[in-house]
N, C-alpha and C positions, 0 to 999 in steps of 0.2 A: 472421328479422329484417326488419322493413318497413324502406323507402326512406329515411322521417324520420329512422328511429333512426342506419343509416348514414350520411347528411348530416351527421347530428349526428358521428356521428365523425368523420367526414371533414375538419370543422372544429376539433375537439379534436386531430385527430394534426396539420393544416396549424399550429394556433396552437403547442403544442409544438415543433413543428419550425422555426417560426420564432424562439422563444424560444432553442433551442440556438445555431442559429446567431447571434442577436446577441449573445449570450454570447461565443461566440468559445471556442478553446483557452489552458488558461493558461498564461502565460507561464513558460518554463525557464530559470532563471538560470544564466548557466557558475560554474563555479568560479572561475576565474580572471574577474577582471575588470581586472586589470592584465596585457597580453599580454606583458610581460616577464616575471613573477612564475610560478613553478611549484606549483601547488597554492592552498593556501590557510595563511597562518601560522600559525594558531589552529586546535587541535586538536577542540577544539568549532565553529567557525565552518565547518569540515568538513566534520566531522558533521553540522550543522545544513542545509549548502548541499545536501548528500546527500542527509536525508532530506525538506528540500525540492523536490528534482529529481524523487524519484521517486514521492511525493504527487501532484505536477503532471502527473506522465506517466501514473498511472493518472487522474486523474481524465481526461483527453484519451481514453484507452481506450476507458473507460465513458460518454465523451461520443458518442464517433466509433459506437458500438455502439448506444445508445440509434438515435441518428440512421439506422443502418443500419435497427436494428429498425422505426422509425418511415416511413421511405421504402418498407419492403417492405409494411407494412396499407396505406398510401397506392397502390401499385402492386396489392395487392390489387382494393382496392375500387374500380380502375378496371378491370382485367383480368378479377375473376371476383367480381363483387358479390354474388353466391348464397352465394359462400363464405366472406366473410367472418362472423368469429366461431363458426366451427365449427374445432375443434380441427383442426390439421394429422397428429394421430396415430390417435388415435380416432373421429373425425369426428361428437363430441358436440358439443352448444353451448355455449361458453364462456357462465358463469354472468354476466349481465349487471352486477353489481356488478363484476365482475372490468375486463369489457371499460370498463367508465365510471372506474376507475382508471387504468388500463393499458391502452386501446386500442390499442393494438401487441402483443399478449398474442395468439401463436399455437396455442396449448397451452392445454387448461385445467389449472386444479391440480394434481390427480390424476395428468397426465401428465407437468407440470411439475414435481413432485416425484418421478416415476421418474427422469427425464433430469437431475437436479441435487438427489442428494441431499442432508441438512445435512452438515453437517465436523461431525467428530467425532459422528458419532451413537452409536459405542457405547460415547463416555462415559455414565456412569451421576451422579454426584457432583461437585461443584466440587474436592473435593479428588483426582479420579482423574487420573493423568497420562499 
C-alpha cells in the first residue's frame, strides 16, 4: 500500500471517528421517572421501557467497539505503517474494497469468517428450528 492510499485512510478512520463521537451515546431512560413510584404501572409501558433500555445499551456497545476498532487502525498507521491493511492473522492483504468500507478491518474475509462464524449455520430451511 503506498503512502496516499494510507493518508486517505487516515482521513476516513479520523472522519468516522469524529462522526461517532458527536453522535454521542444514547440516552438510557430509567424506569421510574417518578422517585417515589416503584416500577412502572403499565404492563406494556414496562415492557416497552425494557426493551428500550436495552436497544440503547447495545447500541452504546457496538458504538464504544466500533471506536475501539477505529483508534486501534489509527494507532496502527502511526506505529507500524508497513502494516497496515495486511491481515493480523494470515498476513495477506486485506482486499482494498474491504479496507475502503471498513478501514478499521484487521482481518480479511477469509479469516474474518473463521473467527465469527454465521448463527445458525446448520440451519438448512426457514422452517428448521
Amino acid at each position: 500500500m503506498i503512502a496516499r492510499e494510507r493518508a486517505a485512510h487516515r482521513l476516513a478512520l479520523e472522519h468516522l471517528r469524529a462522526q461517532l463521537i458527536q453522535t454521542g451515546p444514547a440516552r438510557i431512560e430509567p424506569n421510574r421517572r417518578d422517585p417515589v413510584a416503584t416500577g412502572v404501572a403499565d404492563e406494556d409501558a414496562q415492557a416497552l421501557s425494557e426493551m428500550l433500555q436495552v436497544l440503547a445499551s447495545q447500541r452504546n456497545k457496538g458504538q464504544a467497539d466500533l471506536l475501539a476498532r477505529i483508534d486501534r487502525a489509527l494507532g496502527k498507521l502511526a506505529s507500524a505503517p508497513e502494516d497496515f491493511g495486511l491481515c493480523e492473522q494470515c498476513e495477506e492483504e486485506i482486499v482494498r474494497k474491504r479496507l475502503a468500507l471498513m478501514p478499521y478491518a484487521h482481518l480479511c474475509t477469509e479469516c474474518q469468517a473463521k473467527q465469527e462464524p454465521r448463527k445458525a449455520a446448520t440451519r438448512r430451511r426457514v422452517t428448521d428450528t
